[in-house]
C-alpha positions as CSV (number, residue, x, y, z in Angstrom):
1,X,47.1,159.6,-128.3
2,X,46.0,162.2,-125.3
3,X,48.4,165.2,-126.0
4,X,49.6,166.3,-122.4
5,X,51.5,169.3,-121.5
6,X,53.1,169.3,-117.6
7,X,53.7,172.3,-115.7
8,X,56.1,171.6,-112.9
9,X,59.0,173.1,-111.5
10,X,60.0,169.9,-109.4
11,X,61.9,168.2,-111.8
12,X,62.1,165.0,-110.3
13,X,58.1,165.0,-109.9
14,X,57.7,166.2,-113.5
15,X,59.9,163.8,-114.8
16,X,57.8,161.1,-113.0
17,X,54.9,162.1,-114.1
18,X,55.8,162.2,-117.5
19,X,57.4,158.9,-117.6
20,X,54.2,157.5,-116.2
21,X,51.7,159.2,-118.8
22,X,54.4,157.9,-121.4
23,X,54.0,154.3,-120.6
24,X,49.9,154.8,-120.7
25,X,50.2,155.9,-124.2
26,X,50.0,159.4,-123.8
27,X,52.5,162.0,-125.5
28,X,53.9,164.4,-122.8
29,X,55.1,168.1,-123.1
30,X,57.3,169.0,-120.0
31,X,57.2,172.2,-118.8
32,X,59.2,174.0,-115.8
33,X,57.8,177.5,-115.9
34,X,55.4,179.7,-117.0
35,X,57.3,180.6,-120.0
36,X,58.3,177.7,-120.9
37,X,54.5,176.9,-120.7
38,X,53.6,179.5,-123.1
39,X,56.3,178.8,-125.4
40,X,55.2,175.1,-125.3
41,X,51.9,176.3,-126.1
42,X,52.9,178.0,-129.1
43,X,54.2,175.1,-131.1
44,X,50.8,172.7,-130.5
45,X,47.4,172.0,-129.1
46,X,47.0,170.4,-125.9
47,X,44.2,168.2,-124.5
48,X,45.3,168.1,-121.2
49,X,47.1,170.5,-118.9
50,X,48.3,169.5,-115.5
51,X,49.6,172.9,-113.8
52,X,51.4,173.1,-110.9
53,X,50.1,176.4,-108.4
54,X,54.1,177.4,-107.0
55,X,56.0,177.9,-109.6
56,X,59.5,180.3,-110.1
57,X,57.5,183.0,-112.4
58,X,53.7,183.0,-111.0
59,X,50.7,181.3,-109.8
60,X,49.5,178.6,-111.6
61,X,46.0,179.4,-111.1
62,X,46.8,182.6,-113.0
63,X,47.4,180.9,-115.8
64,X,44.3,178.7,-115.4
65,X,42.9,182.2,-115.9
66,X,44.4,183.5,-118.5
67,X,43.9,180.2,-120.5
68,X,40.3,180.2,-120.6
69,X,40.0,183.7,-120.4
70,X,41.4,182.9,-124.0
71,X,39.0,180.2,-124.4
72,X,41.1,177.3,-124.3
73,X,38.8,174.4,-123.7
74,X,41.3,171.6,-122.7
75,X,41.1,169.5,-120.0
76,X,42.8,171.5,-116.9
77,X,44.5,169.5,-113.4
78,X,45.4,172.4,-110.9
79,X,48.6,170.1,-109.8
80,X,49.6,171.4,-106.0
81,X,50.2,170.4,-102.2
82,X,48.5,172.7,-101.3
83,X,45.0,171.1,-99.7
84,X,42.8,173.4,-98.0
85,X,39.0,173.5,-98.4
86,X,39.7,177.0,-99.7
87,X,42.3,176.6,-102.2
88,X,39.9,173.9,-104.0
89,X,37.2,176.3,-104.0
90,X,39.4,179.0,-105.6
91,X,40.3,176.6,-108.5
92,X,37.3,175.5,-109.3
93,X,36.1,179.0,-109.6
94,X,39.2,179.9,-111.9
95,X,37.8,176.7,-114.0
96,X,39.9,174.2,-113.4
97,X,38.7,170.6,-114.2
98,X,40.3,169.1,-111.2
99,X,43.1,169.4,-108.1
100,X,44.5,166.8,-107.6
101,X,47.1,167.3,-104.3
102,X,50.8,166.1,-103.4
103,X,51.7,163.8,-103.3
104,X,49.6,162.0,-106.0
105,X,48.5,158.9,-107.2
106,X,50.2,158.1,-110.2
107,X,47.2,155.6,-111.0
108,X,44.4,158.4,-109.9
109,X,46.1,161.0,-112.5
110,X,46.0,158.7,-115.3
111,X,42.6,158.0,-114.3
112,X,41.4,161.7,-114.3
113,X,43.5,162.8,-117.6
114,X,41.9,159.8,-119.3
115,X,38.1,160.6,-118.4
116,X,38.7,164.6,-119.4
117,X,40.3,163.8,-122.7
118,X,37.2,161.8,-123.0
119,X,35.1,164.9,-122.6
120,X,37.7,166.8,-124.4
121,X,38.2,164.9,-127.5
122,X,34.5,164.3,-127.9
123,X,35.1,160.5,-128.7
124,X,33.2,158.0,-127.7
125,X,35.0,155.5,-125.9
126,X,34.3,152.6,-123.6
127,X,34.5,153.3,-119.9
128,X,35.2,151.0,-117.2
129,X,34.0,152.3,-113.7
130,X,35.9,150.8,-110.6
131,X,33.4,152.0,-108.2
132,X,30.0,150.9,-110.2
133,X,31.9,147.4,-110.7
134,X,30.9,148.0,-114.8
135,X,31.4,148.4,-117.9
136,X,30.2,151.9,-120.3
137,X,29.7,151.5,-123.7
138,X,30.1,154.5,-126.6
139,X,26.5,154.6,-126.7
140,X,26.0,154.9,-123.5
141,X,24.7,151.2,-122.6
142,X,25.9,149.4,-118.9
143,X,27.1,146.6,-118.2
144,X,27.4,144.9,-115.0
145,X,30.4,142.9,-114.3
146,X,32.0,140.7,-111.4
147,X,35.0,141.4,-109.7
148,X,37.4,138.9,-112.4
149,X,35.5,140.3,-115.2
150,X,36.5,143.8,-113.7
151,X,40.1,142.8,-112.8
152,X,40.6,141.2,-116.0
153,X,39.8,144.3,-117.8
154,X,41.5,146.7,-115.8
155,X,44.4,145.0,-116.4
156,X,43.9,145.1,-120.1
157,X,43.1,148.9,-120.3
158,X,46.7,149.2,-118.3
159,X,48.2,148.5,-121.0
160,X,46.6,149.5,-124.3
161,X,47.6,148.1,-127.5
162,X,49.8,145.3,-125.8
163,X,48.7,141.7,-126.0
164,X,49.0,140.2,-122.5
165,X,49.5,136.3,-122.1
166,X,47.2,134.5,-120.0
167,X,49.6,134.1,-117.5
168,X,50.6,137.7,-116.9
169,X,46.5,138.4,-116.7
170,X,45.8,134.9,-114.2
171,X,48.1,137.0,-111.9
172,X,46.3,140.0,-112.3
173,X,43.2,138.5,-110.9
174,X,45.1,137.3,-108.4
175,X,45.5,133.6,-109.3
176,X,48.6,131.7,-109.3
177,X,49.6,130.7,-113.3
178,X,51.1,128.0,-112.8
179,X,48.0,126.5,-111.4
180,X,45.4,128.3,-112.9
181,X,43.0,126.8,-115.6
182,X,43.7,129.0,-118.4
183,X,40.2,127.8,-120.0
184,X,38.9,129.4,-116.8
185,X,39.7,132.5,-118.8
186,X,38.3,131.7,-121.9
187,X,35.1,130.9,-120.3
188,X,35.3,135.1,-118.5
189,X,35.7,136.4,-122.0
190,X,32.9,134.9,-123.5
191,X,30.8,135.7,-120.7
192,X,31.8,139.3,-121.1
193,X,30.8,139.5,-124.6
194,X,27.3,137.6,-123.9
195,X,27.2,140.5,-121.2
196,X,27.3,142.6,-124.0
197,X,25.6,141.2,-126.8
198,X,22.6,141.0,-124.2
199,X,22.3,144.7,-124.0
200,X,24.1,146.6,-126.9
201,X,24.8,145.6,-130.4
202,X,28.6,147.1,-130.0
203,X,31.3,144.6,-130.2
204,X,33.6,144.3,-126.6
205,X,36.6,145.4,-127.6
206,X,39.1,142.7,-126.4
207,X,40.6,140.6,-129.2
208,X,41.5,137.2,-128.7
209,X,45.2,136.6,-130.0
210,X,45.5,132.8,-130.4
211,X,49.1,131.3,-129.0
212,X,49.6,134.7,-127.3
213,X,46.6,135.6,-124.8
214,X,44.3,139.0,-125.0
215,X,44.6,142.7,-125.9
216,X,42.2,145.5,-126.2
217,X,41.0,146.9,-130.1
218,X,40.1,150.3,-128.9
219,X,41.5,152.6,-125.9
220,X,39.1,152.0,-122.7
221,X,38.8,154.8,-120.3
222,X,39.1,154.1,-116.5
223,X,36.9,155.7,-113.9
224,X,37.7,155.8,-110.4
């Protein structure tokens, strides 16, 4: 589980965001000041922080500050709407991770909380890169897939730990189920884990649940 602690005074936003990270498997702190930040911070450790820069008490880039002035080494998302070339500039240079702007992608957040936990937690985990069209193993080995094989596993990282029917995944890639070949899908799974056995002796981590359809046997990170 990635630990995440929100910083927010927009409650509505917060509470979005938090319902969001929920659903992805992550276990969110919510947060609505400064001191209620600190006092959060007290009671555990953190892998993430996502800080808002306005809030009722302060600058949330003064507490980006303070935090690693401290050395806290958690992953850090300077939260904000504010989107000049500038602001960016200053919090990077106050060491946060990323700034991401209002209003956000819901998708895009996940995306970057999962990648710095990755870094973070010092875990090796699979990694599938939209933009490279492949897939990352824990030791570092590539794999090439096709736009199905990507679809099919995107939709499967969505939603760790679930088993997804074939159905629900044939309209993910964009087929209609009831006319869809659902051995057409077998057929993508075992040439995914040729893909793999081709280059890496590491096991793909997609489980085939007979009856029932797919699911994934260890957490895969996404990478815009």
């Amino acid at each position: 589980m990635i630990q995440v602690l929100v910083l927010d005074d927009e409650s509505e936003l917060r509470e979005e965001v938090a319902f969001y990270l929920r659903a992805r498997e992550c276990t969110v702190t919510e947060a609505g000041s400064i001191r209620e930040f600190r006092n959060a911070l007290v009671l555990q450790d953190y892998d993430i922080f996502i800080i808002d820069r306005k809030l009722p008490d302060g600058d949330g880039l003064d507490l980006v500050s303070d935090l690693r002035a401290q050395g806290v080494r958690s992953g850090i998302v300077v939260f904000t709407a504010r989107d000049a070339g500038n602001d960016r500039i200053e919090g990077y240079q106050r060491l946060a991770d990323h700034y991401v702007t209002k209003p956000v992608r819901l998708d895009e957040l996940l995306a970057v909380v999962e990648a710095l936990a990755w870094r973070v937690k010092g875990r090796p985990s699979w990694r599938l890169h939209y933009a490279e069209w492949a897939l990352h193993s824990p030791n570092g080995h590539v794999i090439k897939v096709t736009g199905q094989e990507l679809a099919f596993l995107r939709a499967l990282s969505e939603s760790p730990q679930k088993v997804l029917s074939r159905q629900k995944l044939a309209d993910k890639l964009g087929k209609d189920p009831s006319l869809y070949e659902l051995r057409n899908m077998d057929a993508l799974v075992l040439r995914l884990r040729k893909k793999v056995a081709e280059v890496t002796p590491e096991t793909l981590p997609v489980k085939t649940v007979h009856g029932s359809g797919y699911t994934l046997t260890q957490a895969m990170v996404r990478v815009l």
